[in-house]
VOFIMI-25546 format. One record per residue (C-alpha): x, y, z; residue in three letters. Coordinates in Angstrom, 3 decimals. Layout:
<recs>
<rec u="X" v="Y" w="Z" residu="Ala"/>
...
</recs>
This chain:
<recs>
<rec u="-24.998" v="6.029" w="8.331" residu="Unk"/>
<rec u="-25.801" v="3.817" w="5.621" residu="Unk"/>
<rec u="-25.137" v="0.108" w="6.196" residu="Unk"/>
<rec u="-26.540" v="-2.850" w="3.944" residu="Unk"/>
<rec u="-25.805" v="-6.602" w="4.221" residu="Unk"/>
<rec u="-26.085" v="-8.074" w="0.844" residu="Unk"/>
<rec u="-26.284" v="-11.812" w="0.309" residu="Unk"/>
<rec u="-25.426" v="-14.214" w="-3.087" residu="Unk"/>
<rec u="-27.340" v="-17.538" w="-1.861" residu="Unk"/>
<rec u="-24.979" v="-19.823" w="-4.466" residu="Unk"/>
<rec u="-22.087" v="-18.819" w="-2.547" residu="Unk"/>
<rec u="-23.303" v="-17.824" w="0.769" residu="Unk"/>
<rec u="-20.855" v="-14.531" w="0.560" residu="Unk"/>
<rec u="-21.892" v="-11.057" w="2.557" residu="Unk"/>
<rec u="-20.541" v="-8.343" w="0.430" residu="Unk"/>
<rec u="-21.783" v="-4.877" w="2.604" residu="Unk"/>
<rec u="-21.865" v="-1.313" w="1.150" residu="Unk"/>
<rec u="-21.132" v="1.660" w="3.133" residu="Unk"/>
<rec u="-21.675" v="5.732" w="3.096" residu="Unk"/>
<rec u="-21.967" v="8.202" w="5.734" residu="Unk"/>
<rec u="-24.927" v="9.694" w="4.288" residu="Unk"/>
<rec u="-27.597" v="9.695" w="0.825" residu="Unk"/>
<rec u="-26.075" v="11.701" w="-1.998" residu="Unk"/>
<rec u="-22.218" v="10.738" w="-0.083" residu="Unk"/>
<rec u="-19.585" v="8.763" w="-1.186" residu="Unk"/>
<rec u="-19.806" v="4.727" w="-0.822" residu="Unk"/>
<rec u="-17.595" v="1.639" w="-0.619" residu="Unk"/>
<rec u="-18.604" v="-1.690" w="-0.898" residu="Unk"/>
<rec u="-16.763" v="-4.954" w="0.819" residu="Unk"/>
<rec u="-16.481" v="-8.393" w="-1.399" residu="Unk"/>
<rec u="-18.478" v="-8.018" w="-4.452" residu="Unk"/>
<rec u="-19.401" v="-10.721" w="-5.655" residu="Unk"/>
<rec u="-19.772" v="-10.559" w="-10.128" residu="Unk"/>
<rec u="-23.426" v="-12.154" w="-10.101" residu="Unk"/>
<rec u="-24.734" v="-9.281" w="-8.015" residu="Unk"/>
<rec u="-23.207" v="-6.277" w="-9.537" residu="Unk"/>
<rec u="-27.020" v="-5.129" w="-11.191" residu="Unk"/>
<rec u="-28.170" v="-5.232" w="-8.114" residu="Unk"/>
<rec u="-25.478" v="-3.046" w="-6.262" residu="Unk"/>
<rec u="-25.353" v="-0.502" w="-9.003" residu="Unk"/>
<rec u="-29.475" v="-0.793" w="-8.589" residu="Unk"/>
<rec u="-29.078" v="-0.413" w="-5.214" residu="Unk"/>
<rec u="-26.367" v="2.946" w="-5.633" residu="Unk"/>
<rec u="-29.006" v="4.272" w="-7.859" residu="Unk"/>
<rec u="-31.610" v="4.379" w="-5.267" residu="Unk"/>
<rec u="-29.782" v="5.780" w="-2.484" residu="Unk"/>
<rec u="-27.978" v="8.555" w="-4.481" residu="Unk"/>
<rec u="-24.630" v="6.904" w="-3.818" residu="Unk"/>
<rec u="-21.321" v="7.184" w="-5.544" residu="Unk"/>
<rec u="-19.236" v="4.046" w="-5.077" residu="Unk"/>
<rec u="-15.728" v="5.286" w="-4.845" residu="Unk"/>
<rec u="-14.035" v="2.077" w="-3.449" residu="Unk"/>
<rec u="-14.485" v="-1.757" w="-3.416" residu="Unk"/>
<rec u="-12.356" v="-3.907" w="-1.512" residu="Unk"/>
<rec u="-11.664" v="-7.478" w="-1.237" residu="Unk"/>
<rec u="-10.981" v="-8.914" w="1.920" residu="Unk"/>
<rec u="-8.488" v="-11.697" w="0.217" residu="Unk"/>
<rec u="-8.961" v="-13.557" w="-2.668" residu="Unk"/>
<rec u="-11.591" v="-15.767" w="-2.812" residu="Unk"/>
<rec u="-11.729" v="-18.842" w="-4.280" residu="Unk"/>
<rec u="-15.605" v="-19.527" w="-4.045" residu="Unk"/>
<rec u="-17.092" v="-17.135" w="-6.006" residu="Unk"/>
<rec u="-15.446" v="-14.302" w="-9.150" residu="Unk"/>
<rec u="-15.422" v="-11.097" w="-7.515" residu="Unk"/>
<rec u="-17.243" v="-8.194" w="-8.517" residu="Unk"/>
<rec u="-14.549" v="-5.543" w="-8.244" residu="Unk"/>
<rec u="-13.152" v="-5.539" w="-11.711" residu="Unk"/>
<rec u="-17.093" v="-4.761" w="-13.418" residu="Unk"/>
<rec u="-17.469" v="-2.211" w="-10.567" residu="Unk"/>
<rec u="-14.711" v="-0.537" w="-11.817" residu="Unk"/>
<rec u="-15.253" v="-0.600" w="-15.094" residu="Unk"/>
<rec u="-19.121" v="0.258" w="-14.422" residu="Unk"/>
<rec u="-18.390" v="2.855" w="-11.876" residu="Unk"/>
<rec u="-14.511" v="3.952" w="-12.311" residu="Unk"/>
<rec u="-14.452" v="3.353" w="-8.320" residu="Unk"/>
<rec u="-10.797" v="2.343" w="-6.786" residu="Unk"/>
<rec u="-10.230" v="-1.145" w="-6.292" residu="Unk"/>
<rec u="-8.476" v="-2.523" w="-3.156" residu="Unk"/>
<rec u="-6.622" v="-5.342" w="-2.081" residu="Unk"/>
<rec u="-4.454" v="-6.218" w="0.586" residu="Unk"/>
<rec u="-0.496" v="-5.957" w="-0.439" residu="Unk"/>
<rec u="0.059" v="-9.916" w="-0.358" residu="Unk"/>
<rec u="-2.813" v="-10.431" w="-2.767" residu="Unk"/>
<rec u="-1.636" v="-12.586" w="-6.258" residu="Unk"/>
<rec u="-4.643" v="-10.451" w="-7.971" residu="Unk"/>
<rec u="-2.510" v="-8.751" w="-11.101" residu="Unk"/>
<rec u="-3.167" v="-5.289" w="-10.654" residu="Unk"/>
<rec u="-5.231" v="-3.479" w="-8.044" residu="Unk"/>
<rec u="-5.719" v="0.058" w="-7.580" residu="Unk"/>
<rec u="-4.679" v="0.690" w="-4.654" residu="Unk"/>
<rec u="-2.674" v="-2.071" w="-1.794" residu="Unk"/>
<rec u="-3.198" v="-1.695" w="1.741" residu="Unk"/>
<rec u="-1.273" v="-2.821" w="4.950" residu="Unk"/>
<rec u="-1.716" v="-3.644" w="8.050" residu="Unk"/>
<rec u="-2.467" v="-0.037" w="10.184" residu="Unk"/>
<rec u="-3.379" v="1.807" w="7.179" residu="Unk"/>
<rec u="-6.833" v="2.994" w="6.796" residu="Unk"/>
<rec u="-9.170" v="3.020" w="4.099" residu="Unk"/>
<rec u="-11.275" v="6.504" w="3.975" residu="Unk"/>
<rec u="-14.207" v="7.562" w="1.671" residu="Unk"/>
<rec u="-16.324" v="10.945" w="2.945" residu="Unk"/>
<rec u="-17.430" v="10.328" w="6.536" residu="Unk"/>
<rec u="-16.288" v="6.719" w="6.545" residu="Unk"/>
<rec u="-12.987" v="5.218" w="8.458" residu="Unk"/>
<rec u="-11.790" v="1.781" w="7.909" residu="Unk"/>
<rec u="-9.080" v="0.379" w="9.980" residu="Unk"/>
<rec u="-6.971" v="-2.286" w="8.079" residu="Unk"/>
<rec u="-6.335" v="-5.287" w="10.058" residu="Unk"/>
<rec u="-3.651" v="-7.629" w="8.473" residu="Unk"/>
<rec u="-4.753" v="-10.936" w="9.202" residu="Unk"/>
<rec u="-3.413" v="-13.871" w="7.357" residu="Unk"/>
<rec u="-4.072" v="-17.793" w="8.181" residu="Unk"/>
<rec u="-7.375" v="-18.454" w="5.762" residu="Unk"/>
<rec u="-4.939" v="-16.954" w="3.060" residu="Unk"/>
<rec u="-1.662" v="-15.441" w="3.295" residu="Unk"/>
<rec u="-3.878" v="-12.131" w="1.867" residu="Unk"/>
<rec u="-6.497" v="-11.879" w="4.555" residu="Unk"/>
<rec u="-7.703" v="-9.108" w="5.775" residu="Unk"/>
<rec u="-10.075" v="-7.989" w="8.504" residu="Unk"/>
<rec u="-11.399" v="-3.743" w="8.396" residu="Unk"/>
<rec u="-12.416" v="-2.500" w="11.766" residu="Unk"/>
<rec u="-15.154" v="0.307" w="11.340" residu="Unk"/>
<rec u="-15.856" v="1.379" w="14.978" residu="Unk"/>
<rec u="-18.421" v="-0.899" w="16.939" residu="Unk"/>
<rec u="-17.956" v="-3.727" w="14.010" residu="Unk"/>
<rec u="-15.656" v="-5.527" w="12.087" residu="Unk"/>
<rec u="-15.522" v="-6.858" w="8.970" residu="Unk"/>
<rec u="-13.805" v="-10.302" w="9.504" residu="Unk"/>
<rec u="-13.776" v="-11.797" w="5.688" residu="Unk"/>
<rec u="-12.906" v="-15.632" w="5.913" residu="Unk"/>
<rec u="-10.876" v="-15.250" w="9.130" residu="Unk"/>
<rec u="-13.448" v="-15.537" w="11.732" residu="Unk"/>
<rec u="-16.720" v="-17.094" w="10.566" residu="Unk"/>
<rec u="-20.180" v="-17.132" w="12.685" residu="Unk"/>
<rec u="-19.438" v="-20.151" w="15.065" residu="Unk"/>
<rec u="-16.904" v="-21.299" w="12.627" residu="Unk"/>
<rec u="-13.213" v="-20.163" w="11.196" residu="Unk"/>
<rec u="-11.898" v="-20.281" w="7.728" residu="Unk"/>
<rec u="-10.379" v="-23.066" w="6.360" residu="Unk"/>
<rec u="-6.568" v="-22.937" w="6.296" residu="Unk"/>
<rec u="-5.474" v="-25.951" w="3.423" residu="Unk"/>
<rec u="-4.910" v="-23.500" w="0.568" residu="Unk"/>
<rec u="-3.987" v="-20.395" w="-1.076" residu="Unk"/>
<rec u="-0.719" v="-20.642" w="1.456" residu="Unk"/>
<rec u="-3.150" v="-20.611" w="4.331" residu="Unk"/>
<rec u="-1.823" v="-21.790" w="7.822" residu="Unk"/>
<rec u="-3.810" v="-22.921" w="10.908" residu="Unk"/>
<rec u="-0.669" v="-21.047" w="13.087" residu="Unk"/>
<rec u="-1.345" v="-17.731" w="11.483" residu="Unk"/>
<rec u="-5.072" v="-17.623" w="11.832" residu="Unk"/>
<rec u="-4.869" v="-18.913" w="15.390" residu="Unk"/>
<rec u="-2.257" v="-15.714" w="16.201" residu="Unk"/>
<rec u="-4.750" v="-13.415" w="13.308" residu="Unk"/>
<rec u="-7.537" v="-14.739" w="16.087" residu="Unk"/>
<rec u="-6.478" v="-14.562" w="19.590" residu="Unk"/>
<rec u="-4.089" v="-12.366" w="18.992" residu="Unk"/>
<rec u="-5.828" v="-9.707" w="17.049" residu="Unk"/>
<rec u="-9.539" v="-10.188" w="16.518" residu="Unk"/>
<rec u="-10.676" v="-11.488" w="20.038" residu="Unk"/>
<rec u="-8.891" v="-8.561" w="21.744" residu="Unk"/>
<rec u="-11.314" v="-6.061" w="20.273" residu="Unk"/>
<rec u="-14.202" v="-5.092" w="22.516" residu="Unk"/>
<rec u="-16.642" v="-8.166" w="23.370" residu="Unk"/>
<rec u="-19.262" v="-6.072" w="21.896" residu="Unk"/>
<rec u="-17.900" v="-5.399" w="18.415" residu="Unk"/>
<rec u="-20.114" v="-7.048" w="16.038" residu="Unk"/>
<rec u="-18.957" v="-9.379" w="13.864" residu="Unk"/>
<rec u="-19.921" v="-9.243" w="9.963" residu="Unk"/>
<rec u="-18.410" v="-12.026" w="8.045" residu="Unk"/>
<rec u="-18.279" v="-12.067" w="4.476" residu="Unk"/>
<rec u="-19.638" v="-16.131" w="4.411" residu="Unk"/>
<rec u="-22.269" v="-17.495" w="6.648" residu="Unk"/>
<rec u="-23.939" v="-21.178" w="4.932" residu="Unk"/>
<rec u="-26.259" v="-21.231" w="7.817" residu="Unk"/>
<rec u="-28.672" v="-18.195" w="7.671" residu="Unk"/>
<rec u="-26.726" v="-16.278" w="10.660" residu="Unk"/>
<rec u="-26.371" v="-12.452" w="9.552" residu="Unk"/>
<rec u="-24.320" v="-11.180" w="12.401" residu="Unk"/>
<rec u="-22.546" v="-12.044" w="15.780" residu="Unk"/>
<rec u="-20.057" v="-9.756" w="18.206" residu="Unk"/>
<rec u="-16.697" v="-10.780" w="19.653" residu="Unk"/>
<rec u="-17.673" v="-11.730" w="22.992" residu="Unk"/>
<rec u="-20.288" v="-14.235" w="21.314" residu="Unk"/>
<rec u="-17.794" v="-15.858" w="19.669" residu="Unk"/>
<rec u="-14.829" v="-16.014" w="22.533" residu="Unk"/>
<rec u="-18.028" v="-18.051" w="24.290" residu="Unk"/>
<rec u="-19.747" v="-20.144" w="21.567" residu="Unk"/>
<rec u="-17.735" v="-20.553" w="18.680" residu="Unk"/>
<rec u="-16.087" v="-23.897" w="19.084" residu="Unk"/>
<rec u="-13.506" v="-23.373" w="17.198" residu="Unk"/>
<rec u="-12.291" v="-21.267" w="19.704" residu="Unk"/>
<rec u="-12.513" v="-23.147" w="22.496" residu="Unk"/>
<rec u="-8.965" v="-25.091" w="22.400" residu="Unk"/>
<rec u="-6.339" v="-24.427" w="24.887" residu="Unk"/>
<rec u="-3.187" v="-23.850" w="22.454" residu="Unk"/>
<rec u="-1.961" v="-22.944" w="19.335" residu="Unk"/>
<rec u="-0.812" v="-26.633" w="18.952" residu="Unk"/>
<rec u="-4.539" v="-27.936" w="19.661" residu="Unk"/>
<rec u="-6.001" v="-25.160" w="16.991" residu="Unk"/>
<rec u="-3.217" v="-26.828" w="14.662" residu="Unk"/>
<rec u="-4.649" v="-29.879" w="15.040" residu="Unk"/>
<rec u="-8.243" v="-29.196" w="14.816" residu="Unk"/>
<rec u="-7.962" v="-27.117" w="11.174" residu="Unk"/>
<rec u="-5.701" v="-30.091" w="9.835" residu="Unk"/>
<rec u="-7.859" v="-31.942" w="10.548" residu="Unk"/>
<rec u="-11.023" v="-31.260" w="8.779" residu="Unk"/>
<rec u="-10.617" v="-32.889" w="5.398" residu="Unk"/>
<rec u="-12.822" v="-30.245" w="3.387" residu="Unk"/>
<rec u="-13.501" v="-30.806" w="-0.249" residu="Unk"/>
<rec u="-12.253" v="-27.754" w="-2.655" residu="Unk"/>
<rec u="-14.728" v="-25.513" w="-3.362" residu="Unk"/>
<rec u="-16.648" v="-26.701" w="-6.509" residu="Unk"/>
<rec u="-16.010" v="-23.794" w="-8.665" residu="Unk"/>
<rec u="-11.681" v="-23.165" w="-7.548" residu="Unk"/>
<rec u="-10.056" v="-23.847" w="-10.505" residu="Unk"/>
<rec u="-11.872" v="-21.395" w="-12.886" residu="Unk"/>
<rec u="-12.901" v="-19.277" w="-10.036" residu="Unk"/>
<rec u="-9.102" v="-18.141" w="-8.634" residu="Unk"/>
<rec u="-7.516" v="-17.674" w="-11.628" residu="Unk"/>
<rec u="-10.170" v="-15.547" w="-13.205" residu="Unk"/>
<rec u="-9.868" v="-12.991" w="-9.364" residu="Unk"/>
<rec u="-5.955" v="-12.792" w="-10.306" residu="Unk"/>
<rec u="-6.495" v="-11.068" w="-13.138" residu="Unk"/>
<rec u="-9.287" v="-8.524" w="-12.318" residu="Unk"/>
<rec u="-6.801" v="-5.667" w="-13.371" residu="Unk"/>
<rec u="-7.267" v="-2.797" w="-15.840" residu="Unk"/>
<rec u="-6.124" v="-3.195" w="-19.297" residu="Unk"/>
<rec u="-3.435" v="-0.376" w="-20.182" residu="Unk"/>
<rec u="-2.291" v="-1.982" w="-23.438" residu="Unk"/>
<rec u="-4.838" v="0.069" w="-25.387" residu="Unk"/>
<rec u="-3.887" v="3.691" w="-23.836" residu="Unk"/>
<rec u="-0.246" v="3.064" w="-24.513" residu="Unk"/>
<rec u="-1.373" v="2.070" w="-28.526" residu="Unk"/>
<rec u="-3.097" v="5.395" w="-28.927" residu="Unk"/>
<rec u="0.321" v="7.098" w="-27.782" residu="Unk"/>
<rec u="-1.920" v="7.446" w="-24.241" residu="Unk"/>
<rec u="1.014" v="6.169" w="-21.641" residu="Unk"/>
<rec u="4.321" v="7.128" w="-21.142" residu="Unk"/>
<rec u="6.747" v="4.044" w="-20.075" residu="Unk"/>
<rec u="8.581" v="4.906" w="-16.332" residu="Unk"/>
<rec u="12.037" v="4.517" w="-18.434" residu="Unk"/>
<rec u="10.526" v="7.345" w="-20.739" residu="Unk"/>
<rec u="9.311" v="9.488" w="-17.728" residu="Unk"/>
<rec u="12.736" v="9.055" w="-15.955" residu="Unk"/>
<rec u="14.360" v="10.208" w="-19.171" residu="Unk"/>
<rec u="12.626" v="13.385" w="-19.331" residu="Unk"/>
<rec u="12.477" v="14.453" w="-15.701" residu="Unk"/>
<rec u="12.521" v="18.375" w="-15.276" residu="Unk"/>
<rec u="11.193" v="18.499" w="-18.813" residu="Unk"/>
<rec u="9.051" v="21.667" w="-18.844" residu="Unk"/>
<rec u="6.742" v="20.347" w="-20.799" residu="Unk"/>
<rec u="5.479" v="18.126" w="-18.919" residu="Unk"/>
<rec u="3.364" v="17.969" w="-15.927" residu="Unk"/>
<rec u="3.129" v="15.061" w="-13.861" residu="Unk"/>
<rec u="-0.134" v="14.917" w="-11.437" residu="Unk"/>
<rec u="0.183" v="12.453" w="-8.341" residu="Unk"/>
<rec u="-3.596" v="10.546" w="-8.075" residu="Unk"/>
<rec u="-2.453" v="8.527" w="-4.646" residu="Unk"/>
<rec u="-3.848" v="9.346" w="-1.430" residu="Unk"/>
<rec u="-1.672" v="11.007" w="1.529" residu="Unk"/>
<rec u="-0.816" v="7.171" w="3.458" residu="Unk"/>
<rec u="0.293" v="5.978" w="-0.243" residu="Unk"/>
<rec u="2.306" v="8.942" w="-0.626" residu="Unk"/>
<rec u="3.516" v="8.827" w="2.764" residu="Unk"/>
<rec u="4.518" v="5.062" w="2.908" residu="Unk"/>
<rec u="6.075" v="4.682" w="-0.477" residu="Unk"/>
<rec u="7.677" v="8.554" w="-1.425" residu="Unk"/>
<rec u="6.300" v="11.114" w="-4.162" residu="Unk"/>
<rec u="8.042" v="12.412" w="-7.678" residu="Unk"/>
<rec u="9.594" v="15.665" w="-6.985" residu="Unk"/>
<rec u="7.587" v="18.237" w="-8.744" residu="Unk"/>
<rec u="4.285" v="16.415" w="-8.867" residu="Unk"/>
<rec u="1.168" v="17.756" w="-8.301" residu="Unk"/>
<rec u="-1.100" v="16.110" w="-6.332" residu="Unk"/>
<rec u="-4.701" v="15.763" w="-6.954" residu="Unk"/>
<rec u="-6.073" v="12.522" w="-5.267" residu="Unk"/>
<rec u="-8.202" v="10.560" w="-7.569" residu="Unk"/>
<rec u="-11.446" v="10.764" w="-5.619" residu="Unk"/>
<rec u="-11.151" v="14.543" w="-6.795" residu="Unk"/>
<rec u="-10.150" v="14.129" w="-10.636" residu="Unk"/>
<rec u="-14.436" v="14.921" w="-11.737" residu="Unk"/>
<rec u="-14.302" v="18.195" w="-9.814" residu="Unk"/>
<rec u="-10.703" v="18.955" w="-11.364" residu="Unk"/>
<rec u="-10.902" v="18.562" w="-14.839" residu="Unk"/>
<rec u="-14.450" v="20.497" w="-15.226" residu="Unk"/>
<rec u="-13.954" v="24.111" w="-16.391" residu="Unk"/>
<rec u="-12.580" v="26.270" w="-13.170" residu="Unk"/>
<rec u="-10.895" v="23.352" w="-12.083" residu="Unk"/>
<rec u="-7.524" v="22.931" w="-10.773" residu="Unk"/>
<rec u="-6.313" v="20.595" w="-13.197" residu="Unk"/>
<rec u="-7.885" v="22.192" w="-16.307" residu="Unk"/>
<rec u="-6.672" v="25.582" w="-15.221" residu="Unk"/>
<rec u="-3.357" v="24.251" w="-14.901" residu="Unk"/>
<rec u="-3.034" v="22.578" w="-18.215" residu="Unk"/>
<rec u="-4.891" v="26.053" w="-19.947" residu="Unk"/>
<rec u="-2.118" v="28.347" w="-18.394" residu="Unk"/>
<rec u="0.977" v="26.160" w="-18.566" residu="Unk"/>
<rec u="0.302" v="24.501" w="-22.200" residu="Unk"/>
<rec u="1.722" v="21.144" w="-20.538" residu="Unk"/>
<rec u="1.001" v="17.872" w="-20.912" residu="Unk"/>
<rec u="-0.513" v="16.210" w="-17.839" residu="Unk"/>
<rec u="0.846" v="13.110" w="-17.155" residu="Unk"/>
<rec u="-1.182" v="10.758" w="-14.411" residu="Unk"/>
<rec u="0.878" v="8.933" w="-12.302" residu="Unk"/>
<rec u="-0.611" v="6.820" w="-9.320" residu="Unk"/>
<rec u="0.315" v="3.402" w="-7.558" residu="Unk"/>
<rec u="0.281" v="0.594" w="-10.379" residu="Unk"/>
<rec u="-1.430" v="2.440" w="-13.444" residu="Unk"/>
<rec u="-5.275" v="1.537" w="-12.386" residu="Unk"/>
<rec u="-6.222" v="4.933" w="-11.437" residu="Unk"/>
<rec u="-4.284" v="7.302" w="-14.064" residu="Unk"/>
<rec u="-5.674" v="5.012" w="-17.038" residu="Unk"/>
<rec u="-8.833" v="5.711" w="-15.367" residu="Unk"/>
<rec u="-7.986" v="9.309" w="-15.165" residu="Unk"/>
<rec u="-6.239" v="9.645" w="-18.943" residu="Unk"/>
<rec u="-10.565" v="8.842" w="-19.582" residu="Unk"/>
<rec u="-11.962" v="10.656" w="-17.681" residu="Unk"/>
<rec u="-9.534" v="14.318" w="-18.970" residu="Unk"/>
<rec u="-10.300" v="13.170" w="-22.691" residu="Unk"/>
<rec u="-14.250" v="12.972" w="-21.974" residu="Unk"/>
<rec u="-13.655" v="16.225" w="-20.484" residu="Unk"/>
<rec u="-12.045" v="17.567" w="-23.637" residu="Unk"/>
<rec u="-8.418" v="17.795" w="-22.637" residu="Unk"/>
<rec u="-7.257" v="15.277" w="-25.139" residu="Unk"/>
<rec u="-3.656" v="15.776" w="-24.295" residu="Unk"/>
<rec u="-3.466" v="14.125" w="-21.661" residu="Unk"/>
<rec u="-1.310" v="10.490" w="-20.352" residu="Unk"/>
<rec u="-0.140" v="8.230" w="-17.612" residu="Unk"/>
<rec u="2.879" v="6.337" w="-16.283" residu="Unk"/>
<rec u="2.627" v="2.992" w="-17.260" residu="Unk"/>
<rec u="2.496" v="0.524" w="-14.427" residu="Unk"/>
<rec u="2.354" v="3.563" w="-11.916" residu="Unk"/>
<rec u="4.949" v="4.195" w="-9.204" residu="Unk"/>
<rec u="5.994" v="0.662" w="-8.747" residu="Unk"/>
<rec u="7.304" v="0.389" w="-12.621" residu="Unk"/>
<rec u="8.968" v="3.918" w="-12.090" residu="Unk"/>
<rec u="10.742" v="2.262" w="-8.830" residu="Unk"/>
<rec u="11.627" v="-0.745" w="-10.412" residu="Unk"/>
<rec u="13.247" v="1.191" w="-13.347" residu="Unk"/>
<rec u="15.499" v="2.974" w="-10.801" residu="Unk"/>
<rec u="13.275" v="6.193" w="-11.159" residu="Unk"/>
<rec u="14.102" v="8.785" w="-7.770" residu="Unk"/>
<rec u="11.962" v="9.093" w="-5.255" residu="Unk"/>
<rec u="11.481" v="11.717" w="-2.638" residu="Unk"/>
<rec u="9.960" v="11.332" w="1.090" residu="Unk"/>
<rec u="6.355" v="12.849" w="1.337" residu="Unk"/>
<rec u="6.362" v="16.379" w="3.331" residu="Unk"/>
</recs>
């Protein structure tokens, strides 16, 4: 297992990289912009291929990294399903997991910093964001937060895990690195009120200044997402009215990038072929599913996946591999929903 804590001093944010093994897959928690040399340094070094980043919510301390990460590393970028970020790659709920090779996160909806937060439970750790802090909590007096949420997000969620899950938060201003569950149920005192009503009262009370940097900071991490204009200029995109209009057209093919809990949660395209994104390198080189298909069937792939992140990465990656013909839905499966387009339960 590989595990690294990373710090960014003028924000005092943890972002931590994972991978089961050197030469594997990796994933990389709250990336902050600043630090993205250093990350991509870091992959470098250990043989690593960053295939996901995630954001625990949105933060409003520091710009996050996950948009250059993308663009440096064509990884998929996650949010939460509440999160006012534009466009994401890929948005996760509470029970679902996020998987790269060898590597299990469970996703752990839990709101009351921000109506977006999210905790992801790895085994003997956690990964707690802004929701439970080293002898601390997250503030609650923005960004919809509420001091009722996080209270029920914290005793009724986070402090029922084993008290020897560690506890890796992605702030700490005060030089702690790490601390486990039962440390906190004893020390933290934050935690030591009697009711939900006292917890109330204690977060309301705290009269914080905004972070310095908020106002340039948030609206800059709503709009991390991928720019489609330019595919759909070069005739690259097809729109989801378009696609719906030429359903059972032979000449096309449309290829399904999502991963089986997408598929599974929010239906499939009858007829699609599905060839999850992780797998598109290994598809498109020559033997490859996806280039053999195209070769023999003299179709036109078309990339479809959740919001258009993934197949405009895709359309990229099939032209630098010489299959020029290639395109993507626009805006993904949730602009082929909203334009009434059919949609069929996953088998």
């Amino acid at each position: 297992m590989i595990f690294r804590q990373l710090f960014d001093s003028v924000s005092g944010t943890y972002s931590y990289l994972l991978a089961s093994r050197a030469g594997g897959e990796a994933l990389i928690l709250d990336p902050v912009l600043e630090k993205v040399d250093r990350y991509c340094q870091l992959l470098r070094e250990l043989d690593l291929k960053l295939v996901k980043a995630v954001d625990t919510h949105l933060h409003a301390d520091h710009v996050t990294g996950l948009a250059e990460l993308r663009d440096r590393t064509q990884c998929v970028t996650i949010m939460g399903e509440q999160s006012k970020a534009d466009v994401v790659a890929m948005r996760v709920a509470d029970g679902d997991k996020v998987r790269i090779e060898g590597v299990s996160l469970d996703v752990m909806y839990t709101p009351g910093h921000t109506d977006d937060s999210y905790s992801y439970l790895m085994g003997d750790r956690v990964f707690t964001g802004d929701t439970l802090l080293i002898r601390g909590t997250g503030r609650t007096d923005f960004q919809n937060g509420s001091a009722r949420a996080q209270y029920d997000s914290l005793f009724g969620r986070l402090l029922k895990l084993p008290d020897e899950t560690m506890v890796f938060p992605a702030h700490d201003y005060k030089g702690d690195t790490v601390s486990t569950i039962g440390e906190e149920k004893r020390y933290n005192p934050r935690l030591q009120v009697k009711s939900v009503e006292d917890y109330i009262e204690l977060m309301n009370n705290l009269n914080l200044p905004n972070p310095k940097l908020m106002d340039v900071v948030m609206p800059a991490n709503m709009h991390v997402g991928l720019k489609q204009d330019e595919l759909a200029r070069q005739g690259l995109a097809i729109s989801a009215r378009d696609a719906i209009a030429r359903l059972g057209d032979p000449g096309i093919l449309l290829v399904d990038l999502r991963e089986d809990g997408e598929r599974a949660r929010h239906g499939v395209l009858s007829g699609a072929l599905h060839a999850p994104y992780p797998t598109i390198s290994d598809n498109l080189k020559p033997g490859g599913m996806l280039r053999e298909v195209a070769n023999a069937a003299g179709r036109r792939i078309v990339f479809v996946c959740a919001f258009g992140e993934r197949s405009a990465m895709a359309v990229k990656a099939a032209n630098d591999a010489g299959l020029t013909n290639a395109a993507h839905l626009d805006g993904g499966i949730d602009a082929w929903k909203k334009a009434g387009g059919p949609i069929a339960t996953s088998s």
